[in-house]
C-alpha positions as CSV (number, residue, x, y, z in Angstrom):
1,X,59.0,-98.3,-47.6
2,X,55.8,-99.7,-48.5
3,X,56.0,-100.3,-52.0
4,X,59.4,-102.1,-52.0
5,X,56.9,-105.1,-53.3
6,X,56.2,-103.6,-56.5
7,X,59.2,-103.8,-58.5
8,X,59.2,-107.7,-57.9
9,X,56.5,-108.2,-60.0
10,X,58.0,-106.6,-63.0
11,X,61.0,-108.8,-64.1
12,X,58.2,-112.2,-64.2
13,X,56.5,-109.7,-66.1
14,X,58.9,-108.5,-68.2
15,X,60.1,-112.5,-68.8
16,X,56.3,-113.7,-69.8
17,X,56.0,-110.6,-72.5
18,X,59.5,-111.3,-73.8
19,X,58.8,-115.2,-74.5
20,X,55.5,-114.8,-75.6
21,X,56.7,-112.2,-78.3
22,X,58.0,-113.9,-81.5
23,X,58.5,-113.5,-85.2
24,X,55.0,-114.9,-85.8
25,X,52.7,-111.4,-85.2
26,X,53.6,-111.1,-89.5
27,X,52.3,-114.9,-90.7
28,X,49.4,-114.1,-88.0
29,X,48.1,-110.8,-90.2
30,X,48.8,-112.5,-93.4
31,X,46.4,-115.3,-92.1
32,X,44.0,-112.6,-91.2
33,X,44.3,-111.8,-94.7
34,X,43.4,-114.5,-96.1
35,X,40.5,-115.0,-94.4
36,X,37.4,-114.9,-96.9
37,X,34.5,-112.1,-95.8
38,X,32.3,-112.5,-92.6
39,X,28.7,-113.5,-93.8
40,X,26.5,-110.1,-92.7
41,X,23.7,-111.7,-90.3
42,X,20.3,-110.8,-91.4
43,X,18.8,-107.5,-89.9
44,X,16.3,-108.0,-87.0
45,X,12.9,-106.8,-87.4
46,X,11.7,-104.9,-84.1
47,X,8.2,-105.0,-83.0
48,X,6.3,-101.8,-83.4
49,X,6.0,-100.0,-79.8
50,X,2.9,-99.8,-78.2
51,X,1.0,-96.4,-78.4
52,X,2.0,-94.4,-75.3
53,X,-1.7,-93.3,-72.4
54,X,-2.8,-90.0,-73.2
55,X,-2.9,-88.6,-69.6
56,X,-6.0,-85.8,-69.1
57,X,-3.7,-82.0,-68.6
58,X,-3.6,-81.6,-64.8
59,X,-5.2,-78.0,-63.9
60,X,-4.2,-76.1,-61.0
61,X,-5.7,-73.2,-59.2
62,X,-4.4,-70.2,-59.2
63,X,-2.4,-69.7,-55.7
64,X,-3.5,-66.5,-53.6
65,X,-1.8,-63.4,-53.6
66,X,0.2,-63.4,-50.4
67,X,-0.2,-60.2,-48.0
68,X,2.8,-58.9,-46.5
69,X,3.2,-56.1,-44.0
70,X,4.9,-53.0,-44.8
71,X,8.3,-52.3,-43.4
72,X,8.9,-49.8,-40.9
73,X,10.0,-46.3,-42.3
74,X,14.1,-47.0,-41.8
75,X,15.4,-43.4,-41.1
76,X,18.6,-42.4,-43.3
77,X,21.4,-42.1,-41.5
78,X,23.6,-38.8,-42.0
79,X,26.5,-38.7,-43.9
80,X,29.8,-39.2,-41.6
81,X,32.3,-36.2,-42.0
82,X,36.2,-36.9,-42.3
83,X,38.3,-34.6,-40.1
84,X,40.6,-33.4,-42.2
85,X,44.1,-33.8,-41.6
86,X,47.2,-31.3,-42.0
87,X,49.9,-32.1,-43.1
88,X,53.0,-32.8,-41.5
89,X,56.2,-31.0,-41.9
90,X,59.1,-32.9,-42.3
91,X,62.6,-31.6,-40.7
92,X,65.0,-31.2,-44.4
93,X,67.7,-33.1,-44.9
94,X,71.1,-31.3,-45.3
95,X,73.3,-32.1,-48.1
96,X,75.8,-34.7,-48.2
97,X,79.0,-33.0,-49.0
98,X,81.1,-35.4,-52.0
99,X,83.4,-37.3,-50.0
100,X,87.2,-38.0,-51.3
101,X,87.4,-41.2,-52.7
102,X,89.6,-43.3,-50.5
103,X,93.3,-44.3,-52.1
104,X,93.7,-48.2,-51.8
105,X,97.0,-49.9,-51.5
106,X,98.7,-51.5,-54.8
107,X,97.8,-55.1,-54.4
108,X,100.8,-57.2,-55.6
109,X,100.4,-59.4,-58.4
110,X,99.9,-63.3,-57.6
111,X,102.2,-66.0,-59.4
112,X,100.2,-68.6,-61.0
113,X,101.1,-71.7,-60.1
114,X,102.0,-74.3,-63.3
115,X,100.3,-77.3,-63.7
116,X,101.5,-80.7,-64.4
117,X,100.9,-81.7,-67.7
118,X,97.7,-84.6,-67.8
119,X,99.2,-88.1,-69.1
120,X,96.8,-88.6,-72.6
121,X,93.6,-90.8,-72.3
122,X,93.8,-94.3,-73.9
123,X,92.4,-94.6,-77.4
124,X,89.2,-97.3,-77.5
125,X,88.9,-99.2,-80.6
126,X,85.9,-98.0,-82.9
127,X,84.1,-100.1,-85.2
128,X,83.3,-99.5,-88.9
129,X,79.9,-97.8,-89.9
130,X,78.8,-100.9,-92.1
131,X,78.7,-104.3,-90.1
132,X,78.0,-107.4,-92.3
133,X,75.2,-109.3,-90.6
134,X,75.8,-112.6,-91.7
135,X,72.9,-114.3,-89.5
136,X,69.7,-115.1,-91.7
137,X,66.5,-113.2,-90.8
138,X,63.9,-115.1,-88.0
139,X,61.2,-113.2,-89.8
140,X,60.2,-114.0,-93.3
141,X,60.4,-111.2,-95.8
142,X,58.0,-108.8,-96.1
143,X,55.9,-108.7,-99.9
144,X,55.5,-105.2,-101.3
145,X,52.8,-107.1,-103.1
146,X,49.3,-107.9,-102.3
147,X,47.9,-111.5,-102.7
């Protein structure tokens, strides 16, 4: 529901592209063409950069070797032991005796209803492959040769 706004934007949109599209785009890139070289500027000489400070090497001292207590002796715990488990017997299963297969009645045959017959669709009229366009072109020609 809230962007029942945005596709109210898109037909002026759609309008200003259309008109501002025209046959011209082709005389525009033959004009570009045409156009004799940029003159190259002349290169800019940059000023040398200053020499960086040589800073004197910074020289620590050595840090002291920390002293830590020693752990407590941790005593090893023992090994748990699994009870074992017997294992359990199951009742057996008696065989299934094959039963009979059961008889079905017949099941009569259905009559299949005829259908009506569907009146035939109208024919449209088709046009032929080659149509002779007899409007002149709104774009000039395009040269297969260079100027």
């Amino acid at each position: 529901m809230a962007h029942h706004h945005e596709s109210s934007i898109l037909l002026p949109l759609l309008l200003i592209t259309l008109s501002l599209m025209n046959g011209k785009e082709v005389l525009a890139s033959r004009h570009l063409l045409q156009i004799p070289a940029i003159p190259e500027l002349p290169k800019v000489e940059l000023l040398p950069l200053p020499p960086l400070p040589t800073f004197p090497k910074l020289e620590l001292s050595p840090l002291p070797k920390a002293e830590l207590p020693s752990l407590p002796d941790i005593p090893s715990l023992l090994k748990p032991e699994l009870p074992t488990f017997h294992k359990p017997e199951l009742p057996t299963v008696p065989d299934n005796p094959d039963l009979e297969e059961p008889e079905l009645p017949e099941s009569p045959e259905l009559e299949v209803p005829k259908l009506p017959e569907l009146p035939s669709l109208p024919t449209f009229p088709t046009f032929p492959k080659e149509i002779p366009f007899p409007f002149p072109s709104l774009s000039p020609p395009l040269s297969t040769t260079t100027p």
